[in-house]
C-alpha positions as CSV (number, residue, x, y, z in Angstrom):
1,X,-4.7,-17.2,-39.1
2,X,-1.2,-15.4,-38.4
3,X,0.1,-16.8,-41.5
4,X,-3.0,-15.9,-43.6
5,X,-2.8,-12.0,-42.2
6,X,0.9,-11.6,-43.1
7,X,0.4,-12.9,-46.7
8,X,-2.6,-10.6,-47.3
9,X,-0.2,-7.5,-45.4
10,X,2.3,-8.4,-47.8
11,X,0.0,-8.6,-51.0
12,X,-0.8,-4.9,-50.0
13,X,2.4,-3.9,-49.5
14,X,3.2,-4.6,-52.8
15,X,-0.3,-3.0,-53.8
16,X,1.2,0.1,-52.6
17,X,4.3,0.0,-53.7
18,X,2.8,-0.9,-57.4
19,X,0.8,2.4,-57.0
20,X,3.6,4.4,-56.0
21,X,5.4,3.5,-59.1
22,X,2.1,3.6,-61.1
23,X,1.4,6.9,-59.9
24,X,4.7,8.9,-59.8
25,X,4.5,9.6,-56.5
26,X,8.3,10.2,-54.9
27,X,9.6,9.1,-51.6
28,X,9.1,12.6,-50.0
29,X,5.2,12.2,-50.8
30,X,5.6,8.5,-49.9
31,X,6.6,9.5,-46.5
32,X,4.1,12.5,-46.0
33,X,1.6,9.7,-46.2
34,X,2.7,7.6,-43.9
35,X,3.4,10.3,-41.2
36,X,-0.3,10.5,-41.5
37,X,-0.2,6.6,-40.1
38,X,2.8,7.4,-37.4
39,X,4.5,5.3,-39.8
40,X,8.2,5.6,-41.5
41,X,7.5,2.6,-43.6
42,X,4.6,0.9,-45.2
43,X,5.7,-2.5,-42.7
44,X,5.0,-0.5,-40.4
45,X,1.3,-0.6,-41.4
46,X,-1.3,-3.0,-40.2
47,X,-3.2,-4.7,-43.3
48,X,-6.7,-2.7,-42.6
49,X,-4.2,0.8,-42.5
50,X,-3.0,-0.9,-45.8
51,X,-6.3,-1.3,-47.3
52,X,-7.5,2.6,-46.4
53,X,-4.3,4.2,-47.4
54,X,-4.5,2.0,-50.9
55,X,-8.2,3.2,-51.1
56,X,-7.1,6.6,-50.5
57,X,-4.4,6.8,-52.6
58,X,-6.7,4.8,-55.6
59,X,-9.5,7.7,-55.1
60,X,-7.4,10.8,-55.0
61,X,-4.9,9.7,-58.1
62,X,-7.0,7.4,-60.4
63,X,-8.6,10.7,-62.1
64,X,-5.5,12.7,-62.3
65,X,-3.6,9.2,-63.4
66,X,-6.0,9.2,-66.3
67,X,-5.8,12.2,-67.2
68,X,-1.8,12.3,-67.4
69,X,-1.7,9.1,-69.1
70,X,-3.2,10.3,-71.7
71,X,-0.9,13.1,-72.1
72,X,1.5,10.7,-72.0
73,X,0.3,8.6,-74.7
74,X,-0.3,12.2,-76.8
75,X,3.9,12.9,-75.8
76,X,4.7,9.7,-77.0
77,X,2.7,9.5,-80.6
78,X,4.6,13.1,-81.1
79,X,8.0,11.8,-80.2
80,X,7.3,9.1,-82.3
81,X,6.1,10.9,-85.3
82,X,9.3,13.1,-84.6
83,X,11.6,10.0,-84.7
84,X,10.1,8.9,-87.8
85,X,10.4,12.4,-89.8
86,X,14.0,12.0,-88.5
87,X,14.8,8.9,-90.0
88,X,15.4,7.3,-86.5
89,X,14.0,4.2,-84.8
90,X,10.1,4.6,-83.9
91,X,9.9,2.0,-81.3
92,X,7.9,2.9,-78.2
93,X,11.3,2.6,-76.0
94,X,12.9,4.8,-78.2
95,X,10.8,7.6,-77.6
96,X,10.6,6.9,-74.3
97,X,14.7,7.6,-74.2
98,X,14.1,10.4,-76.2
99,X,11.5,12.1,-74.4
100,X,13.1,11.6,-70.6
101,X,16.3,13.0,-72.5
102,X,14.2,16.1,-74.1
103,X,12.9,16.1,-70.0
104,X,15.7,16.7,-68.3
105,X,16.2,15.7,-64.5
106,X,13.4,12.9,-64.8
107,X,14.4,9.6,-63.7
108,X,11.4,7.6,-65.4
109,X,8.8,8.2,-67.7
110,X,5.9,7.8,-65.8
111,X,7.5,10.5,-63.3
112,X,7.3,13.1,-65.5
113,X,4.7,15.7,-64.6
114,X,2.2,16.7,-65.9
115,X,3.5,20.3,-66.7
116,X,6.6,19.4,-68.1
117,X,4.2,16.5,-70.3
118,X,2.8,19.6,-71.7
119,X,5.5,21.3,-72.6
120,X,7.2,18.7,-74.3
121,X,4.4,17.8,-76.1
122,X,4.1,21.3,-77.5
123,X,7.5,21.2,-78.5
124,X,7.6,17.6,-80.0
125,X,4.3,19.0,-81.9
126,X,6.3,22.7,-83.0
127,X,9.2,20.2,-84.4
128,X,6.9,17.8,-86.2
129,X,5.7,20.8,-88.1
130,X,8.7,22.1,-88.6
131,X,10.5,18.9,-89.7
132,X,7.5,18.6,-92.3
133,X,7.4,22.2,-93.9
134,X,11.0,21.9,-94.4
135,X,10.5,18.7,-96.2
136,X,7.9,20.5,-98.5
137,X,10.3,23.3,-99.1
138,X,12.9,20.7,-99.7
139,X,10.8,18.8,-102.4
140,X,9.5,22.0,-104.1
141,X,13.2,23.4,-104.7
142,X,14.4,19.9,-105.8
143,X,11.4,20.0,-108.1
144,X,12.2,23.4,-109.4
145,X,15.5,22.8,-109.7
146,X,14.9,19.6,-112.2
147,X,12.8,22.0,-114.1
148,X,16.0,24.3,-114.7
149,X,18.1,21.6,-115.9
C-alpha cells in the first residue's frame, strides 16, 4: 500500500511540474502556492494536497492557457510569414528563436506573457505589411523601369 501511495505522489508530482512548465508559471509563483500548503516543495505535499493543488491550478489556468495559446499560435504564423517574406528558414523552431529574440529577457517560449504576445504580434503583423508593400513597390519600379529601356 506504501509503495502504491508513493508511485501515485510521484505521478503527481510530475503532474505538477508538467503544468508548471505547461503553464508559465515561474518559481516565485511556484512557491506562493505552496506557502499556501506550509510547503517549500511540492515533496513536501501529501498526494490528496497534490490532487487539489493540481485541480486548482487546472481550473484557474486552463481558460487563460487557452486563450494565450492561441496568441501564441497567431505570433508564431506571423513570425513565420515574416521569415518567409525574408527569405529565411520557416520552420516552427525558427520562429520560435526568432520571436524569444524579438522578446527580450524571456527564457522560453511558452513563458512569454501574454502582453508582450501582443505586442509582438502587432509588430511581426506591422513588418509583414511592410515587407510586402515594399515588394510591390519593388516590382512596379522594376516594371517601369523595363518599360524605359
Amino acid at each position: 500500500m506504501k509503495v502504491m501511495i508513493e508511485q501515485e505522489q510521484k505521478r503527481l508530482i510530475k503532474r505538477f511540474k508538467t503544468m508548471l512548465n505547461e503553464y508559465g508559471i515561474d518559481r516565485n509563483a511556484e512557491l506562493g502556492m505552496l506557502a499556501g500548503y506550509n510547503a517549500e516543495s511540492c515533496k513536501d505535499l501529501t498526494a490528496y494536497e497534490l490532487i487539489e493543488l493540481c485541480d486548482s491550478m487546472q481550473k484557474t489556468f486552463d481558460d487563460s492557457y487557452k486563450k494565450l495559446d492561441k496568441k501564441r499560435k497567431q505570433v508564431l504564423a506571423a513570425a513565420i510569414a515574416v521569415n518567409g517574406l525574408r527569405g529565411y528558414p520557416t520552420s516552427v523552431e525558427y520562429a520560435k528563436q526568432t520571436i524569444l529574440r524579438a522578446a527580450g529577457d524571456f527564457k522560453s517560449f511558452n513563458g512569454i506573457t501574454e502582453q508582450r504576445l501582443n505586442s509582438l504580434y502587432a509588430a511581426f503583423k506591422h513588418m509583414q505589411n511592410d515587407l510586402k508593400k515594399v515588394r510591390e513597390i519593388t516590382v512596379e519600379e522594376i516594371e517601369n523601369s523595363a518599360k524605359l529601356n
